[in-house]
C-alpha positions in Angstrom: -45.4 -26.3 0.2 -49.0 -25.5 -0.2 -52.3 -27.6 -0.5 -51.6 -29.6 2.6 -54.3 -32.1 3.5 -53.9 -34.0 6.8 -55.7 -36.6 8.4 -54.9 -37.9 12.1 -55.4 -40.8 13.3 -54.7 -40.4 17.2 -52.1 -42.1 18.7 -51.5 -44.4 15.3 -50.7 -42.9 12.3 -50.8 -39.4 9.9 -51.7 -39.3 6.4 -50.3 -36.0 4.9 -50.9 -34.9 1.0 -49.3 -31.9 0.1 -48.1 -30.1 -3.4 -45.4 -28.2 -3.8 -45.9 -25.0 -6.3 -43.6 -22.9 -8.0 -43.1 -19.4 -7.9 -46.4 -18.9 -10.2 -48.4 -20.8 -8.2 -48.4 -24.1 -10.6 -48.1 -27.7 -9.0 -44.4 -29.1 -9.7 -44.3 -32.3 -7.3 -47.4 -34.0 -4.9 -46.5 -36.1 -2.1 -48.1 -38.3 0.2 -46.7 -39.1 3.0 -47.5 -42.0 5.7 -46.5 -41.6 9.3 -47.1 -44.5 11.4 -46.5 -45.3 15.5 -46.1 -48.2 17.1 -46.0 -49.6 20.4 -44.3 -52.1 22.0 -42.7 -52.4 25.5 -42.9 -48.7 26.2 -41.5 -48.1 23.3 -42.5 -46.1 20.4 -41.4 -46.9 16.5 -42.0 -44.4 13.8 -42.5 -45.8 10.4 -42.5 -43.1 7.6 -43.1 -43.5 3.6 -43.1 -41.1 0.9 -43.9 -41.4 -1.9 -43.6 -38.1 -4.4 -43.8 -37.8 -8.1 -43.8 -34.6 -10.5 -43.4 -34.1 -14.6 -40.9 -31.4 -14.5 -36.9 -31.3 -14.6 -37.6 -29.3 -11.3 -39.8 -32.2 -9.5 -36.6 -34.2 -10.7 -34.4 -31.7 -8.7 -36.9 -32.5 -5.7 -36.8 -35.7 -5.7 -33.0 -36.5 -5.5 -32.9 -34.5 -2.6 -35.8 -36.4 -0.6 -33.8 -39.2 0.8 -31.3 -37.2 2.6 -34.0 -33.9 3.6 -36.0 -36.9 5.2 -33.1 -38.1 7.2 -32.5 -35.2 8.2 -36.0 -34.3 9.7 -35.8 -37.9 11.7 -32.3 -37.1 12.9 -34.0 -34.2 14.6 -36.5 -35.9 15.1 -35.2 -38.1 17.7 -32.6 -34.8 18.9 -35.9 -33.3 20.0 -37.1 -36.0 21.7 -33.7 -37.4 23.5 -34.6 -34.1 25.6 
C-alpha cells in the first residue's frame, strides 16, 4: 500500500486513508478505514469499518478478498493481545 494518511485520536479512535498502486505506480483501490475503542468495565471493544472502492477488474480482485484478510488481522489481533 502506499499514500497512507493517518490521523489519531488518542485513546479513541484512528482514521486511516491509504491507496493501493500497481506495479507502475497507478492508484487501483483507496480505502478508508475507521478504527474505534471503547470502554466499558475495563474492557476494551474495537469497532473497525472499511470501506474501499476502485474501477479496475483488479480493485474487484481486492475487494472480494477484504472480508476474510480483515478477519484475519483481528483474529491476530486479539492472539497478540491474549499474551
Amino acid at each position: 500500500m502506499t499514500k497512507i494518511a493517518n490521523t489519531q485520536y488518542p485513546f479513541v479512535a484512528w482514521v486511516i486513508d491509504c491507496a493501493a498502486d500497481d506495479p507502475k505506480g497507478v492508484e487501483r483501490l483507496q480505502e478508508v478505514i475507521d478504527v474505534t475503542f471503547t470502554e466499558s468495565g475495563g474492557r476494551t471493544t474495537v469497532s473497525l469499518n472499511a470501506i474501499a472502492r476502485g474501477p479496475s477488474d483488479e480493485a474487484a480482485a481486492m475487494l472480494r478478498g477484504m472480508d476474510k484478510g480483515w478477519a484475519q488481522t483481528v483474529d491476530r489481533l486479539g492472539i497478540h493481545l491474549r499474551k
